[in-house]
C-alpha positions in Angstrom: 18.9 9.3 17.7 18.3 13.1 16.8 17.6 11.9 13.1 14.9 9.1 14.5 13.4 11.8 16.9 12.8 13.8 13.9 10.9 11.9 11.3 9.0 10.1 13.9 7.6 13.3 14.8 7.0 14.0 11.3 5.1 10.8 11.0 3.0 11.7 13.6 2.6 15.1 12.6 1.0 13.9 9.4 -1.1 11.0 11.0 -2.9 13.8 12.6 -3.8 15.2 9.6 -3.5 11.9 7.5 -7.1 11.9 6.9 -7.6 15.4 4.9 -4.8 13.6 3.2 -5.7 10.5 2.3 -6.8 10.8 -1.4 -7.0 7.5 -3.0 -10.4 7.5 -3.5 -10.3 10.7 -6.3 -10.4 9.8 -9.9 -7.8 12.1 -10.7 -5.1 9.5 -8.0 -6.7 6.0 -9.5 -5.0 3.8 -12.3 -6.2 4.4 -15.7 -7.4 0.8 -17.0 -6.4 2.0 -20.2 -2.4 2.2 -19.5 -1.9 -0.1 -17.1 0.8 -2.3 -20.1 2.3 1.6 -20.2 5.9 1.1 -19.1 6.4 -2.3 -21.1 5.1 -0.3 -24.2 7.0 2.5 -23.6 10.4 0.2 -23.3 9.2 -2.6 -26.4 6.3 -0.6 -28.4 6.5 3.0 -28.1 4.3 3.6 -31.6 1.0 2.2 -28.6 2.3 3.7 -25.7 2.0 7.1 -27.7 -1.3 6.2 -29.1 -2.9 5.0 -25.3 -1.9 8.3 -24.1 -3.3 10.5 -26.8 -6.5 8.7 -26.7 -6.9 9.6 -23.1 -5.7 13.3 -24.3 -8.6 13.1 -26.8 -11.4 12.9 -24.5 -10.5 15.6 -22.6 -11.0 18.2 -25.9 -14.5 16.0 -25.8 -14.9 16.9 -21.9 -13.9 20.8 -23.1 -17.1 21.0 -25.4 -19.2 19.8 -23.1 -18.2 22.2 -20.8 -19.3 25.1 -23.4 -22.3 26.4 -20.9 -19.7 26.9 -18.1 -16.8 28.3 -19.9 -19.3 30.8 -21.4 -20.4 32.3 -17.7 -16.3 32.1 -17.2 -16.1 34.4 -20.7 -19.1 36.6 -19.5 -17.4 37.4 -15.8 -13.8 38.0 -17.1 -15.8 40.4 -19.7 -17.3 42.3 -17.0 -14.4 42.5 -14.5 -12.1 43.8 -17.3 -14.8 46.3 -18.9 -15.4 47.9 -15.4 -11.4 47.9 -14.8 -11.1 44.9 -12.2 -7.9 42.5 -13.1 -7.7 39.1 -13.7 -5.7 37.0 -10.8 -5.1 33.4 -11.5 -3.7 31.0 -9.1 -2.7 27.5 -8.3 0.0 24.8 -6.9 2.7 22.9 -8.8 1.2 22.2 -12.3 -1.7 23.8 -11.6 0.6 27.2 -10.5 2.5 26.5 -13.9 -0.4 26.8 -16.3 -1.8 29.9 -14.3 1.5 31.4 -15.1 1.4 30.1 -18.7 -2.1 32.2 -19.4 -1.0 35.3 -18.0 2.1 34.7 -20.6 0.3 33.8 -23.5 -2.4 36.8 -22.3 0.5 39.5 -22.7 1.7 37.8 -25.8 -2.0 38.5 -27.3 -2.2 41.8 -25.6 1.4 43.2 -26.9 1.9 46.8 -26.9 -1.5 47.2 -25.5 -0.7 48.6 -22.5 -4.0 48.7 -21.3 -4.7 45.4 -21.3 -1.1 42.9 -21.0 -0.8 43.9 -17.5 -4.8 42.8 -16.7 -3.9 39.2 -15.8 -1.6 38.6 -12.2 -0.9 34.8 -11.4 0.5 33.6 -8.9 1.4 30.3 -7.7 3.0 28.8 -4.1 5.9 30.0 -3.5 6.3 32.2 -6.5 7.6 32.4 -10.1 11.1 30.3 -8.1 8.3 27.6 -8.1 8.2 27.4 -11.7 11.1 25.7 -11.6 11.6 24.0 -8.5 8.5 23.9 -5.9 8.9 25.0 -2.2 8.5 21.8 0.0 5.3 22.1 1.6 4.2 25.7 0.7 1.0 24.0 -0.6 -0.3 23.0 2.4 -0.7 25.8 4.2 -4.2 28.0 2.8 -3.1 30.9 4.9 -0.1 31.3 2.2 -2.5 31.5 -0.3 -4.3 34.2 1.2 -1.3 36.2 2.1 0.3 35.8 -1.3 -3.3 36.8 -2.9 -3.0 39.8 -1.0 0.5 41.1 -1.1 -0.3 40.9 -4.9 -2.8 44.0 -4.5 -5.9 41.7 -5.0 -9.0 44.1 -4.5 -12.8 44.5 -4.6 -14.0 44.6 -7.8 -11.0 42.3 -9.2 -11.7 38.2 -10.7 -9.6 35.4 -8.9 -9.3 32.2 -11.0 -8.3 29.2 -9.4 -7.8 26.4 -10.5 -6.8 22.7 -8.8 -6.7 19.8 -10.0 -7.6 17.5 -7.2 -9.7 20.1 -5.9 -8.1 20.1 -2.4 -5.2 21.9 -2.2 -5.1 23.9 1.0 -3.0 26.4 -0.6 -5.5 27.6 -3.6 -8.7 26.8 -1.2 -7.2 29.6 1.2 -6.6 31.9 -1.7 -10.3 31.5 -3.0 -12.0 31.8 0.3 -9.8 34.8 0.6 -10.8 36.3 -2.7 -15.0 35.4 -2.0 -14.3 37.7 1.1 -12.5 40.7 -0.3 -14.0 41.2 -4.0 -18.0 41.6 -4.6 -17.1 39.5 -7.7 -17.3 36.2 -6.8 -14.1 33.7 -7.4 -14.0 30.7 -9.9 -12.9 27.3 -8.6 -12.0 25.0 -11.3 -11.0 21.3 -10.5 -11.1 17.7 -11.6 -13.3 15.3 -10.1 -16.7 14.7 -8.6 -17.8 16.8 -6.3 -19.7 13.7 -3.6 -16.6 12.5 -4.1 -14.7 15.7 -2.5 -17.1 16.3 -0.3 -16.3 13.1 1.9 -12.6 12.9 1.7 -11.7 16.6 2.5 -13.9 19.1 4.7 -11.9 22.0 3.2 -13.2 20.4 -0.5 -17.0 20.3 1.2 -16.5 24.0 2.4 -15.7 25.6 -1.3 -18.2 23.2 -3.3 -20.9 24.4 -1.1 -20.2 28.2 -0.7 -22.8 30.3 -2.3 -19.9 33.1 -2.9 -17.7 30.8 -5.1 -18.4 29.8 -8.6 -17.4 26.1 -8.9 -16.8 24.5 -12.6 -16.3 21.0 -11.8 -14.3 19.4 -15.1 -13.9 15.9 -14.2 -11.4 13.8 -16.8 -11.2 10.8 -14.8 -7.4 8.8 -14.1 -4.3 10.6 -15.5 -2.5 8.2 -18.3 0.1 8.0 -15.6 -1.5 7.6 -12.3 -2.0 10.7 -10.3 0.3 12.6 -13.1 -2.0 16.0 -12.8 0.6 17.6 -14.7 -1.0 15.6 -17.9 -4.9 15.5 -18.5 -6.4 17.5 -15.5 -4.2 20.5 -16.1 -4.5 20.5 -19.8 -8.2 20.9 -19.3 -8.2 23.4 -16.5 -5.9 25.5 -18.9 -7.9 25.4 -21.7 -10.6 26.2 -19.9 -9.7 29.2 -18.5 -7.6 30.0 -21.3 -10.7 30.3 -23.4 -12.8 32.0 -21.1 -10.0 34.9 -21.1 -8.9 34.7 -25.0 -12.0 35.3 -26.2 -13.4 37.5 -23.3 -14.5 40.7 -25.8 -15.4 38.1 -28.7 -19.0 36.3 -29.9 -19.0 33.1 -28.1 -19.6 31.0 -31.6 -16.0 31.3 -31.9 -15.3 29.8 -29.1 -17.2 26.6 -29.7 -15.1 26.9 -33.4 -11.8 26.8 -31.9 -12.6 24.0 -29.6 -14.1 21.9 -32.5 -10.9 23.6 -34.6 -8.6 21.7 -31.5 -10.4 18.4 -31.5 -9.7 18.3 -35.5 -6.0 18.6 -35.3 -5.2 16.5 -32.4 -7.4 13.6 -33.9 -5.8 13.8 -37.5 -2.4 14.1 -36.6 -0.1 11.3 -35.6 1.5 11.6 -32.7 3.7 8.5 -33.6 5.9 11.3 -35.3 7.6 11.4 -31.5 8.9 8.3 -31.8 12.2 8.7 -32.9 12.6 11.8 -30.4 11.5 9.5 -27.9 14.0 7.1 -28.5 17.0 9.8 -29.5 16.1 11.5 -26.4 16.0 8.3 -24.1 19.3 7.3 -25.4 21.3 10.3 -24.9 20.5 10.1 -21.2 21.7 6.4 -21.1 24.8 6.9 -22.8 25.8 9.8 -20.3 24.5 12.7 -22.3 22.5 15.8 -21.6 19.5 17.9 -23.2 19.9 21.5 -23.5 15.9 22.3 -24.7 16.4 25.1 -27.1 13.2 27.2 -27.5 11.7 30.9 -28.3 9.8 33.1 -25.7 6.8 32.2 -27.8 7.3 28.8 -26.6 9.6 28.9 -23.2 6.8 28.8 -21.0 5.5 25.6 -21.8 8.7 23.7 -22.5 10.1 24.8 -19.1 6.8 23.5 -17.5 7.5 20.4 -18.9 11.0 19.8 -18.6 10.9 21.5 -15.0 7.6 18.9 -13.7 9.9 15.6 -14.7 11.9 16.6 -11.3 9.2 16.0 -8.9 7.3 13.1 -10.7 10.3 11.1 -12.3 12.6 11.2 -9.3 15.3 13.6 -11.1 17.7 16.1 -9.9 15.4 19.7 -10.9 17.5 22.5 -12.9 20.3 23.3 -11.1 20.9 26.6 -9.3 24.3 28.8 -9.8 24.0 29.6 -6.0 24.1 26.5 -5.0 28.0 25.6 -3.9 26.9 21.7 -4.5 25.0 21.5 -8.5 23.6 18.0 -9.0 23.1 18.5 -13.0 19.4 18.1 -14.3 19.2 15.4 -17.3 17.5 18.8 -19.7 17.7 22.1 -19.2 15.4 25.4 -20.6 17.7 26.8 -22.8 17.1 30.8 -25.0 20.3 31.3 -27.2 19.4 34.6 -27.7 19.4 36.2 -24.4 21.9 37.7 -22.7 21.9 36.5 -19.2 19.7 35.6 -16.6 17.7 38.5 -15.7 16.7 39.2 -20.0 15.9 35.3 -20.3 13.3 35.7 -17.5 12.0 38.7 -18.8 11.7 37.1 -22.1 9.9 34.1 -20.9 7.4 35.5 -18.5 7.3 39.0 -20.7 7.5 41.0 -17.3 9.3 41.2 -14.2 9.6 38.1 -12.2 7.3 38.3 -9.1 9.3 37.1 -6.2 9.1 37.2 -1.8 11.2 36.7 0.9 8.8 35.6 4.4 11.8 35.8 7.0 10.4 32.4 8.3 10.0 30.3 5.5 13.4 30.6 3.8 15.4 32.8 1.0 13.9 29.8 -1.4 11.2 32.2 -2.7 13.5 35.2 -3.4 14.5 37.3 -6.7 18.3 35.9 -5.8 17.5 32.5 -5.9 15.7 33.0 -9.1 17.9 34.7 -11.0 20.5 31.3 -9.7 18.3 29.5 -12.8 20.1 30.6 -15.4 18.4 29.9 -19.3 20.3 32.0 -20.9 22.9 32.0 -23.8 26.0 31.9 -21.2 24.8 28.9 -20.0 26.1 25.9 -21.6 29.7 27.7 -20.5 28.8 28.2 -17.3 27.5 24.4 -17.2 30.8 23.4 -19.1 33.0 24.5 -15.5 31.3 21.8 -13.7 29.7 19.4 -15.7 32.1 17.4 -19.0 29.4 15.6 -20.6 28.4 15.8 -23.9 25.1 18.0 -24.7 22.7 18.2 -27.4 20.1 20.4 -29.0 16.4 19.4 -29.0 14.9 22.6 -30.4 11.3 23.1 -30.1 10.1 26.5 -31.8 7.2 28.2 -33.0 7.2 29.5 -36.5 4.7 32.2 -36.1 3.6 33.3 -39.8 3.1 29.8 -41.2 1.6 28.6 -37.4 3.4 25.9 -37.1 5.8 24.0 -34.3 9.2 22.9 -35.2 10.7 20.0 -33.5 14.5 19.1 -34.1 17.2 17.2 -32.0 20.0 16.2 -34.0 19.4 14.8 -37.7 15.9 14.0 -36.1 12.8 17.1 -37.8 9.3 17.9 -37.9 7.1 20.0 -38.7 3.7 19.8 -37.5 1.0 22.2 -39.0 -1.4 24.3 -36.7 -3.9 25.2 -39.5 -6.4 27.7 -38.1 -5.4 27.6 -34.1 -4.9 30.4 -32.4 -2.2 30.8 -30.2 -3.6 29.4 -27.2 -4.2 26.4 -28.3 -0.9 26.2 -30.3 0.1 26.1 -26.5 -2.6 23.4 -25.9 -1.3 21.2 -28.7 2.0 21.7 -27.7 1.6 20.5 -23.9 -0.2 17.4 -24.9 2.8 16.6 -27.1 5.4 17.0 -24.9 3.6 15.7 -22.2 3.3 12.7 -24.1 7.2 12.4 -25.4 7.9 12.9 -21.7 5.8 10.5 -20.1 7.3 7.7 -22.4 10.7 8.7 -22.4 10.3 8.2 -18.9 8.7 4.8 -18.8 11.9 3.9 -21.3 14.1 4.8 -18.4 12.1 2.3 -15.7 10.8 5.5 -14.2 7.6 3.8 -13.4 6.0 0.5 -13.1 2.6 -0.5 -15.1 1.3 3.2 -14.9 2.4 3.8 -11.3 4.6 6.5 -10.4 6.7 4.9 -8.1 9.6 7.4 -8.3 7.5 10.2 -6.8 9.2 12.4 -4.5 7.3 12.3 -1.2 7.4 16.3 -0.2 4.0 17.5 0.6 1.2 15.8 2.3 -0.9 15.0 -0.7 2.0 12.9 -2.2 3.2 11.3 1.4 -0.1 9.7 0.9 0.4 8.9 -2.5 3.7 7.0 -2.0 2.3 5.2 1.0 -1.1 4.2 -1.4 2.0 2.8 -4.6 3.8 0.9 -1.7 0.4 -0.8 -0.5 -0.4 -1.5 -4.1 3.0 -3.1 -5.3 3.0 -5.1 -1.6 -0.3 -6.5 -2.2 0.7 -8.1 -5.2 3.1 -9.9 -3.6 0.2 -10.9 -0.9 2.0 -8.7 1.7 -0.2 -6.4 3.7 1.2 -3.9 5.9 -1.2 -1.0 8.1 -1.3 2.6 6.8 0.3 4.0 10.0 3.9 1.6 9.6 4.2 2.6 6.0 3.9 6.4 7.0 6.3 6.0 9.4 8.7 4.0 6.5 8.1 6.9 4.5 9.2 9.2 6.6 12.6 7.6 7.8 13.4 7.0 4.3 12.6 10.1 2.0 14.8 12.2 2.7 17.8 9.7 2.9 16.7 7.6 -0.1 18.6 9.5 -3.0 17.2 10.8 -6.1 19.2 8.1 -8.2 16.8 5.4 -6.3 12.9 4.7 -5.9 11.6 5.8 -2.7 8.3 4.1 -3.5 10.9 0.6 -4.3 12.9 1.2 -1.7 10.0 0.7 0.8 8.7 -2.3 -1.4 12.1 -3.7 -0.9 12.7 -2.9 2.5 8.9 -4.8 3.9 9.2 -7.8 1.3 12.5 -8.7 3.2 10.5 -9.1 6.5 
């Protein structure tokens, strides 16, 4: 009785607000026409299903030039903040949080030794660099946490917020720009992913940043994800390249911008992806025999493989790394792994190249604090430590940068590759790298009936935003079957179910399952 008490009143907690919610109608949430045969290719042709997701990759490098004009006035306002001694914040949620985090990473991996300069860039995403690895339920919908963690961060007048979302509605980042508009004379840069009439009628908090005066807006619209309303794929690769460039080549002529993105375009056109295809299938069959990935990488690269490996927990429905404090460890399929560090505290230092930024808000939870973090251990010990609770067989899928040749290494077993970066600079090694393993991911997953068609019908229901989004899958999959049921009884479904339904089954089916029996 207590149990139904409580996610009724969750139910109608979010009916209330359902409508800010309600995102359907965004490009970014639609099916992409061109994958909707994804998850049969990616279980009987994985050579296309690579190829139909790179081609959508592809047009977002196109989308990148013609965005030249704006990330210009981006490269002209970093320029002046960092002249007159402003920093550089960036900030967003989930994916969008990752890739801020990534920047400032690559940024002090440009700037090393320069100690003038590494430390110019502060991101920041909700709920902290914990979030990295395992997001704080809800955190994102609150704007006034943006704000405050904005703040505590020693944001300032005369300092640059960047932020970047790839709906462009997330509460949390919308409180953090407003925030920034009001405390700095420099005027914050929102960057998001799909039409602005669009935003303005499904969110009023959208409508209220698009038509501020005080905020710079750079609207990068990319159209449907490969995988539907996967943001972690094409809207956050452009956001990141975006800013990336504005910030790379901030002291620099701007012609050499417009050579690196043509430079970018070049490489990801002539090279063929369908190298991934026996990783794909190695990878796909060590899970189904039982087995486990340790991801082997270098801090050059860490950053971006654990964004990757880290954003198949709340998208694929998988247990997320697992956490040494935790009395109960339910084993993550992959895990970030640096054989050369010592222990936990070195292997975050190494990946982030600082000091992780953690919080602890008395009424959230400890979730967000420095001990929890260091519980995500990456480094060398690690397969030991994992060895006292977990007797399954492990391999190696290394993925490392080979800095004076510029080139990525891939390797899992008897399985290599070498895959040459010509003239990129290190930024868009990064870029390159993300649409790969986006890509190897994405399938690997579709092997492993992760999704249906391109539908992501093993998201984890844990914000708002993606309450919706289950409830929109669930209406979808019903109608097929000529079954129509109201918006309001499938919230309420949602709501008894997700946090009962385990992580082993579909939430999204589950519901499916549950109304086609009535």
């Amino acid at each position: 009785m207590e149990e139904q008490i409580k996610y009724e009143q969750g139910a109608s907690e979010f009916l209330k607000v359902s409508a800010q919610f309600r995102l359907g109608g965004l490009p970014t949430e639609t099916p992409n026409p061109r994958t909707l045969n994804l998850s049969d290719d990616a279980k009987n042709n994985v050579v296309r299903a690579i190829a139909s997701i790179k081609e959508i990759d592809q047009d977002v490098f196109k989308k990148v030039e013609e965005s030249l004009p704006q990330i210009k006035f981006l490269q002209e306002k970093v320029r002046d903040t960092i002249i007159s001694g402003g920093n550089i914040f960036l900030c967003g949620c989930g994916a969008t949080g990752r890739l801020s985090l990534a920047l400032e990473t690559i940024w002090r991996h440009q700037h090393a030794g320069n100690k003038s300069l590494e430390s110019r860039i502060v991101s920041f995403m909700a709920g902290g660099d914990v979030a990295l690895i395992n997001s704080v339920e809800k955190f994102e919908d609150f704007p006034e946490f943006g704000e405050r963690q904005l703040t505590e961060l020693g944001f300032k007048d005369g300092d640059l917020l960047i932020s970047t979302t790839e709906g462009g509605e997330t509460p949390f980042v919308i409180g953090a720009t407003e925030a920034a508009a009001r405390i700095s004379g420099r005027a914050p840069f929102f960057l998001y992913c799909n039409p602005d009439d669009v935003l303005i009628k499904t969110a009023e908090r959208s409508k209220r940043v698009i038509e501020d005066p005080k905020i710079h807006k750079i609207n990068l619209t990319v159209g449907p994800m490969a995988l539907t309303g996967s943001t972690r794929m094409q809207a956050t690769t452009i956001l990141m390249y975006v800013a990336g460039l504005g910030m790379w080549f901030y002291d620099q002529s701007f012609s050499l911008i417009e050579s690196e993105v043509k430079n970018i375009q070049s490489v990801v056109n002539k090279n063929d992806f369908s190298f991934l295809k026996p990783f794909i299938e190695r990878e796909s069959d060590i899970y189904k025999k039982g087995g486990y990935i340790f991801y082997e990488t270098d801090p050059y690269f860490g950053i971006s493989i654990l964004t990757d490996t880290t954003e198949r927990s709340p998208t694929f429905s998988l247990y997320p790394f697992e956490n040494q404090m935790d009395v109960v460890k339910n084993p993550s399929l992959s895990y970030l792994y640096f054989r050369n560090s010592e222990n936990a505290e070195s292997a975050w230092n190494e990946l982030l190249l600082r000091a992780p930024r953690t919080f602890h808000w008395k009424e959230i939870t400890n979730a967000t604090s420095g001990e929890r973090l260091m519980g995500f251990d990456f480094s060398k010990k690690f397969p030991e430590v994992r060895s006292t609770y977990l007797n399954a067989p492990h391999s190696y899928f290394k993925i490392t940068y080979d800095k004076p040749n510029n080139q990525i290494h891939f390797e899992l077993e008897e399985l290599k590759h070498t895959l040459q970066l010509e003239s990129l600079n290190f930024l868009s090694a990064h870029l390159v790298l993300k649409v790969l393993i986006n890509n190897l991911s994405t399938t690997i997953m579709g092997r492993m009936g992760r999704y249906e068609s391109n539908l992501m019908t093993w998201v984890r229901a844990s914000n708002n935003k993606l309450v919706d989004r289950a409830v929109r899958y669930v209406t979808i999959l019903l109608a097929k079957k000529d079954i129509h049921v109201s918006y309001e009884k499938l919230v309420h479904a949602c709501f008894r179910l997700k946090d009962v339904v385990p992580r082993d089954q579909a939430l999204v089916l589950k519901m499916v399952e549950e109304f086609s029996e009535k």
